[in-house]
N, C-alpha and C positions, 0 to 999 in steps of 0.2 A: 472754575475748572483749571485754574492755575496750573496746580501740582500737574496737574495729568498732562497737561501741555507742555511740560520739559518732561516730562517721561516720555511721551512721546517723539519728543525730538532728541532724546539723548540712545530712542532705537535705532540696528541699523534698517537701513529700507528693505523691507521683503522680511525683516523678523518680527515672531513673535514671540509676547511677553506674557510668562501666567501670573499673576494677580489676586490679592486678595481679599474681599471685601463681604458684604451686606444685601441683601433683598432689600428691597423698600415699596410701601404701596403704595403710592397719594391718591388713590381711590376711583381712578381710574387708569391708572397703566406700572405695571412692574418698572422696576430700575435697578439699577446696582450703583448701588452706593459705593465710592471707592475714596473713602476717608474724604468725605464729605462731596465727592463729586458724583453727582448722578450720570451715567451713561445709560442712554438709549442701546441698551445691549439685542442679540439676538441670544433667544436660550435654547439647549437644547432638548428634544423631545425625548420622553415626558420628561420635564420637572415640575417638581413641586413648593412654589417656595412658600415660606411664612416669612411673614413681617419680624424684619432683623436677622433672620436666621443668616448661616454664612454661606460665603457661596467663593468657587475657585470662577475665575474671569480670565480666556485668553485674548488681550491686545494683539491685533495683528498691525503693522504699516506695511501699505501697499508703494511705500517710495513717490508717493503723487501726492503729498498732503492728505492722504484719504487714511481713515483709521477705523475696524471694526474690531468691536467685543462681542465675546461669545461667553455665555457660562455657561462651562460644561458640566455643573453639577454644587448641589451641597456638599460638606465636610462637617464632622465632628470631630471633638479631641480625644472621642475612644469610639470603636466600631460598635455599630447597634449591636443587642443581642436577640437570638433568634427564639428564646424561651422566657418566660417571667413568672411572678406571683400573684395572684391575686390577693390583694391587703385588704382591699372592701369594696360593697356592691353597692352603688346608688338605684336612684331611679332610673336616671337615664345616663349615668355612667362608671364606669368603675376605676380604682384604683390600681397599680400595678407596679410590682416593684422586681428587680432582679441584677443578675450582676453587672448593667452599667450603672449604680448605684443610684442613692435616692428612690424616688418614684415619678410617675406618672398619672394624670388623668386623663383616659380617653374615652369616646363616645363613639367609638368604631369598635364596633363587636356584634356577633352575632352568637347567640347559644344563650343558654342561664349559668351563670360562674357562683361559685361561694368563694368565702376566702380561704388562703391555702391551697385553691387547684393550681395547677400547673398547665402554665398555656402558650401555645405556641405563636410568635408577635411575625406580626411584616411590619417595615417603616415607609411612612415617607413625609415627607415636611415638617421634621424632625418628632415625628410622633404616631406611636405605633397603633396599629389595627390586630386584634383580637381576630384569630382567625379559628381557634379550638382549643380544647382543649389535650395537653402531651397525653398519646396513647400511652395507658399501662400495659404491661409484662400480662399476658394470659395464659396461665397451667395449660398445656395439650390435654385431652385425656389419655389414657395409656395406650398404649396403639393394643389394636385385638388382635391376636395372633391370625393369622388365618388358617381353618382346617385343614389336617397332614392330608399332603396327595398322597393317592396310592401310590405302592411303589409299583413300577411301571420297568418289568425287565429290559433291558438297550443291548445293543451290539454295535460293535465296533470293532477297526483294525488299526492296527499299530504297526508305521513302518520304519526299520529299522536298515539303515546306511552302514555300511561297515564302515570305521574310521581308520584299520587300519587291517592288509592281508599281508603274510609271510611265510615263510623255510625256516625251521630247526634244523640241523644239522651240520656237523664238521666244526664242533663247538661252540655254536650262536647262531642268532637270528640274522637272515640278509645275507649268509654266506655259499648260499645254493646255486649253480648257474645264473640263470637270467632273475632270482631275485636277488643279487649283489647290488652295489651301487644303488641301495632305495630303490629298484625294481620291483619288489613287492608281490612277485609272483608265485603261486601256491605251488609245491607237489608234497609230492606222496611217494613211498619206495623206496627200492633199495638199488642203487646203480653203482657199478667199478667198487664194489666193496665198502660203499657207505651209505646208511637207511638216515632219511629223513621223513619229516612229517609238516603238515602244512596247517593255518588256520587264518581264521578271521575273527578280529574285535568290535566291536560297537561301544566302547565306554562304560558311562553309567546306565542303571535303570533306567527304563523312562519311566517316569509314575505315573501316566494311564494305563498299565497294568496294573497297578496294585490293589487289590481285595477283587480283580477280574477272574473269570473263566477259560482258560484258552482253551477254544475251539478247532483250533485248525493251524498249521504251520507251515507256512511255504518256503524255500528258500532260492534265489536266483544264482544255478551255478554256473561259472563264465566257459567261456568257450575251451576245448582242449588246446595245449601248444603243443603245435604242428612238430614232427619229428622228436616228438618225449614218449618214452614206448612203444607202446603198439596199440601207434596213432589209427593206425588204418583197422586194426580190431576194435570190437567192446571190451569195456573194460569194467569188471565189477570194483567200485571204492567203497571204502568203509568209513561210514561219517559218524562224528560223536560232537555230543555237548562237553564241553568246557568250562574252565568255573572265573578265566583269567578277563579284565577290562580292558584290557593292555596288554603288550608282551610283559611277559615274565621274566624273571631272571635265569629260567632255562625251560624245557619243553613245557606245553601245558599240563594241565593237571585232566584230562577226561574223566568225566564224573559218571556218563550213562553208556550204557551197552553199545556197541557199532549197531548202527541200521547201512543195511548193504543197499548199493544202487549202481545201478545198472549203465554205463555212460557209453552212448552208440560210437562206433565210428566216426572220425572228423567231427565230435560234436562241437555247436556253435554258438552252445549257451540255450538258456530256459529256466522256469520254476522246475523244482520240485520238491514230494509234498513230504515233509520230514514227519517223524513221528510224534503224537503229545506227549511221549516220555523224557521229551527236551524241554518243557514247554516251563519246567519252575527254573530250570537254571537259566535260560533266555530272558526271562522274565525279572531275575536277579540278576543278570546286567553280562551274563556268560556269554557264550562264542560257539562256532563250529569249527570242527577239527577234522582233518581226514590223515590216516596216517595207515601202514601199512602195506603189501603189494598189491596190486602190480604194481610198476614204478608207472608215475602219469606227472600232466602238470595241468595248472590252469592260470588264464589272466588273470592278473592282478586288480584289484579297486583304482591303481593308476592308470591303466590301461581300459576300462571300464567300469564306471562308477556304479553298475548296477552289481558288479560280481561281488556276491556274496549277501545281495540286499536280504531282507527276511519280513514276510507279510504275515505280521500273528494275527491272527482273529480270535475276538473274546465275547463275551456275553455276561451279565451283572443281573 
């Protein structure tokens, strides 16, 4: 053990060296061969060696003349493969070939093989175990549709957020007292010689109305502003559908008839229930409108996010 004994002493103390050598049996105790030097090595758990097969060996020096090997495993010159062939079938063992070239004979298997199956290998002491053989591809059958449900009439409600309320009037939108400056606040009427009209948007459709029934239409209208008219009387307004997503490039377009309503004294907001003669243009992505006298106002969507909400109800 010449050689190893200036390997050894050409390490420094406290390092280790990987190495590379041989299994050997003499028939009662494994060894590692290291170019002709046997070391009483410790191996690590599981290995499996075969006589000659290779094996990596780490040298440690503990700096005290003391020196242990460890092998922590075989090596090959190409990695096993995980699939093979069968070439042919003995009695008690078969042939096997696949892409780490050549073949094989082992006696680890379990199943009946013919030659040409396709089968799936484990290794170990450099020689593989039959464990199956590679599942094939199996056709589903067609999936069965399953029998149409009834159709089953639903209901539902859809609510709808104005995105945005404002003043026509005095040659554009926003130019009304207190909805100037993005105020956003609604009227109606005519004061000091100039009639405005007032509305609210919601954007696009939503399309859970679409191929629906509208049953019923509510709309949340916001509180009266304090000293606009004749705050302290009722006040009949006249509400209409619309056909705009958005402001427009000047008044809206009102598509359906005024439905009149009735707005108390100091009112301070509430639903009320609009007619279903609005219910296709809402549904088509339209607005409400109120325009006309008396001269009134109401809060804006920035000042209350409910003003102007709108609760369709439908049925399918």
């Amino acid at each position: 053990m010449a050689g190893l004994k200036y390997t050894m002493g050409a390490m420094d103390p406290g390092g280790t060296r990987r190495t590379y050598g041989t299994a050997y049996w003499d028939g009662s105790k494994w060894w590692a061969n290291m170019a002709g030097n046997l070391l009483d090595a410790r191996w690590l758990d599981p290995i499996q060696p075969v006589q000659g097969g290779k094996i990596v060996v780490d040298i440690t020096n503990d700096g005290q003349g003391q020196s242990t090997a460890l092998v922590i495993g075989g090596y090959a010159d190409q990695p096993r493969p995980s699939i093979g062939t069968i070439l042919s079938v003995g009695a008690t063992e078969v042939v096997v070939t696949g892409e780490f070239g050549g073949s094989f004979t082992t006696d680890r298997y379990t199943g009946t093989y013919a030659p040409g199956d396709p089968v799936v290998l484990m290794w170990a002491a450099g020689k593989p175990s039959i464990l199956g053989k590679v599942p094939q591809a199996v056709s589903a059958p067609p999936p069965v549709a399953p029998p149409a449900a009834a159709q089953v009439a639903g209901t539902g409600q859809v609510k709808r957020i104005a995105s945005a309320s404002d003043t026509w009037g005095v040659g554009g939108w926003g130019r009304w007292a207190t909805s100037r400056s993005g105020g956003e606040d609604v009227y109606s009427g005519s004061q000091s010689g100039y009639t405005v009209t007032g509305a609210w948007f919601y954007g696009a459709p939503d399309p859970a109305l679409s191929g629906k029934t509208v049953t019923g239409i509510r709309m949340y209208l916001p509180r009266r502003l304090p000293g606009v008219g004749g705050y302290n009387s009722p006040a009949t307004i006249h509400i209409y559908a619309h056909d705009s997503q958005q402001r427009p490039g000047g008044d809206v377009n009102r598509v359906t008839a005024a439905f009149d309503y009735t707005v108390p004294a100091g009112f301070n907001g509430g639903l009320i229930d609009l007619p279903l003669s609005f219910a296709g243009t809402l549904a088509a992505g339209g607005g409400i409108s109120i325009a006309g006298n008396p001269y009134i106002g109401f809060e804006s969507r920035l000042d209350n996010p409910e003003s102007g909400k709108l609760l369709i109800d439908w049925s399918a």
